[in-house]
C-alpha positions in Angstrom: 0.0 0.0 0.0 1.3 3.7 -0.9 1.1 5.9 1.5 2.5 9.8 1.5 1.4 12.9 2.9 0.8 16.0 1.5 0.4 19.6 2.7 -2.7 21.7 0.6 -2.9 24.9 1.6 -4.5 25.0 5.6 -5.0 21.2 5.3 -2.3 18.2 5.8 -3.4 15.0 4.0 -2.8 11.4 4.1 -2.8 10.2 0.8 -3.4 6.5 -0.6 -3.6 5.5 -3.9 -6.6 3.8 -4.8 -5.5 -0.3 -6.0 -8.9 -0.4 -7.6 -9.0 1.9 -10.1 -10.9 5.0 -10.6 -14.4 2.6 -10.0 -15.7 4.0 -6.6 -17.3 1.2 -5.0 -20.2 0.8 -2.5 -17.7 1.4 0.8 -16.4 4.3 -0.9 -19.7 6.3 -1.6 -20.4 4.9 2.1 -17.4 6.5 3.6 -17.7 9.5 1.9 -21.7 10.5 2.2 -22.0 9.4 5.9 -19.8 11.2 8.9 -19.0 7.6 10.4 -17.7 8.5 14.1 -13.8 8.4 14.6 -13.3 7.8 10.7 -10.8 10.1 9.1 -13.4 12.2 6.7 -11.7 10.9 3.2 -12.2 12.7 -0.5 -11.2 10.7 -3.4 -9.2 12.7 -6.1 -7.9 11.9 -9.2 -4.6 12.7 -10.5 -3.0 11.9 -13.9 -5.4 9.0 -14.5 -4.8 7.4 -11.1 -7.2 7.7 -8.2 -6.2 8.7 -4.6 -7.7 8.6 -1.5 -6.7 12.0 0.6 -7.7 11.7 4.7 -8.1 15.2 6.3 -5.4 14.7 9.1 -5.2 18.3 10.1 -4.1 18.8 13.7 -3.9 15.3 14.5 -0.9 13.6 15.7 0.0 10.0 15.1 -0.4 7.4 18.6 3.1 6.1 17.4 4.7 9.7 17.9 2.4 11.0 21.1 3.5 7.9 22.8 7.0 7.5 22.1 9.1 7.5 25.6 5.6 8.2 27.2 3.2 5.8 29.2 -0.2 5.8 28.7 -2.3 6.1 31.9 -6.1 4.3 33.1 -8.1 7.8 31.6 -6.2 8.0 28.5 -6.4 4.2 27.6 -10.0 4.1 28.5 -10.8 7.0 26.0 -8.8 4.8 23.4 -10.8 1.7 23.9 -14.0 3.3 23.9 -13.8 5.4 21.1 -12.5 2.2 19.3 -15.5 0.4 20.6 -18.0 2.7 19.3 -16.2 3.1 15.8 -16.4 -0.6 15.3 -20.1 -0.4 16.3 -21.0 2.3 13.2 -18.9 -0.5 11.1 -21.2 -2.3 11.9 -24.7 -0.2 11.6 -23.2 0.7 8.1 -22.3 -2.9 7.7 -18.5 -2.1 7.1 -15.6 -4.9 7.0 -13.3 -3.7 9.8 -10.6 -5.9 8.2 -10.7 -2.3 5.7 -9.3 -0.1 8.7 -5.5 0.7 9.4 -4.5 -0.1 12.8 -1.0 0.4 13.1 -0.5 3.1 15.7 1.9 5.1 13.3 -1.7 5.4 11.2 -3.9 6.0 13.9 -4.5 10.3 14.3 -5.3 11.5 17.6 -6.6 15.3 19.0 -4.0 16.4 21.4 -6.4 17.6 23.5 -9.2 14.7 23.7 -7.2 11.9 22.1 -10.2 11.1 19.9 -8.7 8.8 17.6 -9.0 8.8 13.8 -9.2 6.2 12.1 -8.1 5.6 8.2 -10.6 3.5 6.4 -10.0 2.1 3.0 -12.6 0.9 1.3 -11.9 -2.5 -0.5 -8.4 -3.3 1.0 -6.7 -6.0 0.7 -6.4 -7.3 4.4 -2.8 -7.0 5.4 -1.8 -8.7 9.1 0.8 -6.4 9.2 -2.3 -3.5 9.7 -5.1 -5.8 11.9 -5.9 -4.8 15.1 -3.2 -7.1 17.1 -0.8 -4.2 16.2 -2.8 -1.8 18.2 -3.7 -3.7 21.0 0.0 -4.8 21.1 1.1 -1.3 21.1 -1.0 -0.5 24.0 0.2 -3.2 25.8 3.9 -2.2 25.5 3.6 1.6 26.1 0.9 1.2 29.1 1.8 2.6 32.4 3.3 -0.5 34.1 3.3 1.2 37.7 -0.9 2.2 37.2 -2.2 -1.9 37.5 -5.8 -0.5 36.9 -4.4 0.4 33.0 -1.9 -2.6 32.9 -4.9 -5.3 33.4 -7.3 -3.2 31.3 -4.5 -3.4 28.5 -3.7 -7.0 28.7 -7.4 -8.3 28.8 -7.7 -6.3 25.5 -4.9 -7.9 24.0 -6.0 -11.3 24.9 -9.5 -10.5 23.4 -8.0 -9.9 20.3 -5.9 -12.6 20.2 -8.7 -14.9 21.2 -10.6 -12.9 17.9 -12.8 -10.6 20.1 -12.2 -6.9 18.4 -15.0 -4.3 20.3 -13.1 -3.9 23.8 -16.0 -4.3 26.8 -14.9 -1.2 28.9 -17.7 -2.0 31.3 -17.1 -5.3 32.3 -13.2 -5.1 32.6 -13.8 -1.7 35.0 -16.1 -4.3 37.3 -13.3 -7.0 37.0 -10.6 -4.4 38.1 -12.6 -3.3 40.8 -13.1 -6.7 41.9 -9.6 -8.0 41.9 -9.0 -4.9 43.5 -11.1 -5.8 46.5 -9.3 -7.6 49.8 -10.2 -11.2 49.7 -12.5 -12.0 52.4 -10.2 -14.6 54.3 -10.9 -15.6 58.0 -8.4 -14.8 60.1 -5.6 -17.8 60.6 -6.0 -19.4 64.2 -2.0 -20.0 65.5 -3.7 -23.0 67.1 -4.3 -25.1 64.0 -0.9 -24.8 62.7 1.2 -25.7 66.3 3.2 -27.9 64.2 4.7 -24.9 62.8 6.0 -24.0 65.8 8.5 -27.0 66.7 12.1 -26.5 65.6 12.1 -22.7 64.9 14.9 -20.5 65.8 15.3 -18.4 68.6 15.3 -15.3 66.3 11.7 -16.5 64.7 10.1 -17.6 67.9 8.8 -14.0 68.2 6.9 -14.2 64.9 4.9 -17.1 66.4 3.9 -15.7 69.7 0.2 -14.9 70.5 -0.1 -11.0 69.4 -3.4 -11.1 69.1 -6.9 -9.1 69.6 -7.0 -11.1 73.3 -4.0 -9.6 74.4 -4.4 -6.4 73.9 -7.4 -6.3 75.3 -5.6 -7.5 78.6 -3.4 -4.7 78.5 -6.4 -2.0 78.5 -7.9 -3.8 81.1 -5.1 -4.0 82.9 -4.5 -0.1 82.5 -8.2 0.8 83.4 -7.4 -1.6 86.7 -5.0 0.8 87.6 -6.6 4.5 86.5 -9.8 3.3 88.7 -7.3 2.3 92.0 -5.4 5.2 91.7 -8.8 7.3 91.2 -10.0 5.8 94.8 -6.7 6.5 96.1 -7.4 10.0 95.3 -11.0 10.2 96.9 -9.1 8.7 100.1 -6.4 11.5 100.6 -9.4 13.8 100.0 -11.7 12.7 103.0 -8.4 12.0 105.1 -7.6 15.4 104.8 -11.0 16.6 104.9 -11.4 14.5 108.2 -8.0 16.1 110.1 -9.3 19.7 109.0 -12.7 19.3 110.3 -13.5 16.5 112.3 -16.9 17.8 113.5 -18.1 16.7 109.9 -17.5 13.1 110.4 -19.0 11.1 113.6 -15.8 8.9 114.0 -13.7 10.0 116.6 -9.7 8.9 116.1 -7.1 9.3 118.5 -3.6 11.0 117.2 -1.8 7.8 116.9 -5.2 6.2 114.7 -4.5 9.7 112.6 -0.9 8.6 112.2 -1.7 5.3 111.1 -4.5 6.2 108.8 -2.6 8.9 106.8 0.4 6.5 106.9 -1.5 3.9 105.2 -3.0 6.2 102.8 0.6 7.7 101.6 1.7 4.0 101.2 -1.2 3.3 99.2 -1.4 6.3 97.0 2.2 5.8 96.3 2.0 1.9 95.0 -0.8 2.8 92.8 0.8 5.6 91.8 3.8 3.8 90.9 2.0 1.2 89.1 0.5 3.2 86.9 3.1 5.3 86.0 4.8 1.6 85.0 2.1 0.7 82.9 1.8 3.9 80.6 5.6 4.0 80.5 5.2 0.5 79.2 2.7 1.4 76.5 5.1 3.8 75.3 8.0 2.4 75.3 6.2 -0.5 73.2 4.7 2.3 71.1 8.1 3.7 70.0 10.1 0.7 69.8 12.1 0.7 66.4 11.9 -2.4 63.8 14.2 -4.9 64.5 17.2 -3.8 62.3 17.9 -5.7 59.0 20.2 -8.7 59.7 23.9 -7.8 58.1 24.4 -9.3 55.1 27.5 -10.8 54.0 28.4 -7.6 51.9 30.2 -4.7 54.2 29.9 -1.4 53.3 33.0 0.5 52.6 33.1 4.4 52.1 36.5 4.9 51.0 38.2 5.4 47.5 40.0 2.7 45.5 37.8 -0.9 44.8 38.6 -3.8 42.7 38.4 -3.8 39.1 38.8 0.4 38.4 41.1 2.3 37.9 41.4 6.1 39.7 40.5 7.5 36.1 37.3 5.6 35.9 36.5 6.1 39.5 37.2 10.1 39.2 35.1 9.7 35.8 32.5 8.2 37.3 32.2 9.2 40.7 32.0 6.2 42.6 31.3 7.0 46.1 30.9 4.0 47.9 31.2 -0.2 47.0 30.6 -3.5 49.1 32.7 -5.8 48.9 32.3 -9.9 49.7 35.1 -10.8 52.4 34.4 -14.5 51.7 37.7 -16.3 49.9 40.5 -14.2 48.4 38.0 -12.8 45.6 35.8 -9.5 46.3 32.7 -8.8 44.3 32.1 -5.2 43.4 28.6 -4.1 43.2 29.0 -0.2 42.7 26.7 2.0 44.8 25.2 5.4 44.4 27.0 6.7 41.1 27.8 10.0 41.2 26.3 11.6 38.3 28.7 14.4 36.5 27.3 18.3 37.2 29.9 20.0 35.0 30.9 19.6 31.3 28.3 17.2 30.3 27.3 16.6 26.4 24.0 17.5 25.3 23.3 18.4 22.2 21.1 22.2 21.7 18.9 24.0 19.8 20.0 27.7 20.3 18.2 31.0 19.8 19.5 33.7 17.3 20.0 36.1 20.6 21.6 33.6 22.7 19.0 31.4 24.2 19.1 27.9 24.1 17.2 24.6 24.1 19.0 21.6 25.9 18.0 18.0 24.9 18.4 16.0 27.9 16.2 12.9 26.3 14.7 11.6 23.2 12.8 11.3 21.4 12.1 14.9 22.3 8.9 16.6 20.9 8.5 20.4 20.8 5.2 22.8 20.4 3.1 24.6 22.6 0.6 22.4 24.0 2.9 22.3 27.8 0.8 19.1 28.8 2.2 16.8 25.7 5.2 18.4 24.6 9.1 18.4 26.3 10.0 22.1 24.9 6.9 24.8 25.0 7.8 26.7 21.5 6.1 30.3 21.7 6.0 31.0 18.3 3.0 32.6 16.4 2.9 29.6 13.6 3.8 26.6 16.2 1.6 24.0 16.4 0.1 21.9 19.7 2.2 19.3 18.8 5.1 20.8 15.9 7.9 18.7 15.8 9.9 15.4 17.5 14.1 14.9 17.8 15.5 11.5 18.3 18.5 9.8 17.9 19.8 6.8 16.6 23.2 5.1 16.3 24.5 8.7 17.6 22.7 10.1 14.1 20.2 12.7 15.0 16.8 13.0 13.3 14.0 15.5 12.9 10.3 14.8 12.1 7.8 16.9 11.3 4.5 15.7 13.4 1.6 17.3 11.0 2.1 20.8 12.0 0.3 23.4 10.3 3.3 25.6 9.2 5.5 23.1 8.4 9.0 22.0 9.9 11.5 23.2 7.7 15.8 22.1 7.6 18.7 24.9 6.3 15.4 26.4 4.2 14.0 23.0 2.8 10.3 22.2 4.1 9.7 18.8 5.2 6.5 17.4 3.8 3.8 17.0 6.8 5.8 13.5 9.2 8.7 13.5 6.8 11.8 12.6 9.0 15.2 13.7 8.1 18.7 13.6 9.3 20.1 16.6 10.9 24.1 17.8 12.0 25.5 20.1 13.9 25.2 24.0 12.8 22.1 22.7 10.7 19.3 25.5 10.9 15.9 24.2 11.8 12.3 26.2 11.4 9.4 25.8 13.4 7.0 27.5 11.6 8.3 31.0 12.1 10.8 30.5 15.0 14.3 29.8 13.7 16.6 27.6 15.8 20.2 26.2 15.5 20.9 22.7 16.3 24.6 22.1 17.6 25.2 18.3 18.5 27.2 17.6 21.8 27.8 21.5 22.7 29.4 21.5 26.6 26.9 22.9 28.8 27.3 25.0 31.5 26.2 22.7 35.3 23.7 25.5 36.2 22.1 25.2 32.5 18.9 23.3 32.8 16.6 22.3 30.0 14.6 25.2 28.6 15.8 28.7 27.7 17.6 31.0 29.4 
């Protein structure tokens, strides 16, 4: 299938040459009279005797491109699969062979903004594998957010519907499957008593592990505490009519002698004191347990070492690459190095630029690097007048640097040369690169500066 791209005033076009013929066919006229939801809209032309199919593609951006070193999350998956679900619905109210539609990512337009997908359709196509819909769930698969497991089982129960010959993704009943996999497992609690065996031959260090910790002991301990807060409580009251009592014995119809007076308040004192004590104990108990550390990670048979100079390097490559610390196995004459915490280099590092014509530059700390002025999708915000959302993308292969134009509006352009809308060409230092109207210099490997950072200054 030939497909090229071609740039018509306002509008960027994806261009495919009808295999048919100049014959439009049923799918054809059905494509072009009905607004099928998330279709490209497609014109048929004819050129020189040979019929083309153009897809208005205007300010879309291909998945392949928006997702390259990017991770898709739960939200922008789901808005994949359900647009994809309804468009293979309207194939089907129009009675449409999805085997017909493009689905390698690569092919596959999407807003910016919504990521409403658009699809290419061509009518009477030979059915290629390399195009089915395995490509695209596939490429969801790979590029899902691996850290987000609501998107990463969503992903892979797509892929396995497809591969199983299932095509329109159930959004529905995979969200009620996550959920429920997401749900604790309702387990009764394990009774240490029915697994005593498990106790016999354990090692002093483990025997803690098996002790009863459970719901019945601590309730012991509050009752315990309570215990004491109510004797020290009546201890209280005590003192109170003691003293009471001595100040005004005319209250109280009980008549002591001095030495009963001694005795009593003697008793009391002693008593006030022990519970006094005890519960002082007990909360100093509580908190001690409270605040007790983890039991420190047993020492491995690696020792640390925070000192220069370790097996296997040289002072050249340890001042190169900053090797702070190492451990080092003692066992037998031989030491294993595993390096720890590199040091990463603050001055004179390589990056290659893309420099202002009054000074300001662009620093290109990763790839593939996309510039434009949508902030949300793009690594370098581009404030130019003509820059589009999503304008243009750097990578690098092989230490060979590349520039693609990602169907902007204005064009990405090369020392004066415009690209043709997703063209990708090879670029070298002192090249001059165009944005649309901004003008930028691209010098590859330029020494930056430690307090540069990526953005202009």
């Amino acid at each position: 299938m030939q497909i090229t791209y071609k740039r018509n005033g306002l509008k960027n076009y994806m261009v495919i040459k009808n295999e048919r013929g100049s014959t439009a066919g049923l799918r054809e006229k059905m494509i072009v009279r009905n607004k099928i939801r998330c279709l490209a809209k497609m014109t048929p032309q004819s050129i020189d005797g040979s019929s083309y199919y153009y897809y208005d593609i205007q300010g879309k951006v291909s998945m392949e491109a928006l997702f390259t070193g990017r991770t898709l999350s739960k939200n922008e998956l789901v808005s994949i699969l359900q647009n994809l679900s309804g468009m293979l619905l309207e194939l089907q109210r129009y009675m449409l062979s999805p085997d017909e539609v493009i689905f390698t990512p690569k092919d596959i337009w999407l807003s910016p903004d919504t990521l409403e997908p658009s699809f290419i359709y061509v009518p009477d196509m030979t059915p290629d594998d390399s195009m089915n819909i395995k490509a695209l769930a596939e490429f969801l698969t790979e590029h899902v957010d691996g850290n987000d497991r609501d998107a990463a089982t969503m992903a892979y129960e797509y892929l396995e519907m497809v591969e199983n010959g299932y095509m329109i993704p159930d959004i529905t009943r995979q969200s009620e499957d996550i959920s429920r996999d997401m749900e604790a497992p309702d387990t009764p609690p394990i009774d240490p008593d029915d697994y005593w065996d498990l106790k016999e031959g354990i090692s002093d260090e483990m025997k803690p592990f098996f002790e009863d910790t459970g719901s019945d002991k601590k309730t012991d301990t509050k009752a315990r505490v309570r215990t004491a807060y109510i004797c020290l409580g009546l201890v209280i009251a005590a003192a109170g009519v003691y003293i009471a009592f001595v100040l005004n014995p005319a209250l109280f119809p009980i008549v002591l002698t001095d030495e009963e007076y001694i005795i009593a308040g003697a008793c009391i004192a002693i008593a006030f004191a022990m519970v006094l004590t005890g519960v002082m104990y007990m909360f100093n108990k509580k908190t001690a347990k409270a605040e007790e550390p983890l039991p420190e990670t047993p020492q491995s048979t690696y020792d640390t070492i925070s000192k220069p100079g370790f097996v296997g390097y040289d002072a050249a490559v340890q001042e190169k690459y900053g090797f702070e610390e190492y451990r080092a196995d003692d066992e037998g004459g031989e030491k294993t190095v595993l390096l720890k915490r590199p040091r990463f280099m603050n001055v004179g590092n390589k990056y290659p630029t893309l420099r202002y014509d009054d000074g300001r530059h662009i620093t290109i700390r990763k790839f593939p690097f996309i510039m434009g002025k949508m902030k949300t999708r793009v690594d370098e915000v581009i404030d130019g007048e003509g820059v589009s959302r999503i304008h243009a993308m750097i990578k690098e292969q092989d230490d060979r640097y590349y520039i693609s134009d990602l169907n902007s509006l204005n064009g990405t352009g090369v020392n004066g040369k415009m690209l043709e809308a997703n063209e990708t060409v090879e670029i070298s230092d002192g090249d001059i690169i165009s944005l649309a109207d901004t003008m930028l210099t691209f010098q590859a490997g330029a020494i930056i500066p430690s307090a540069a950072s990526s953005g202009t200054i």
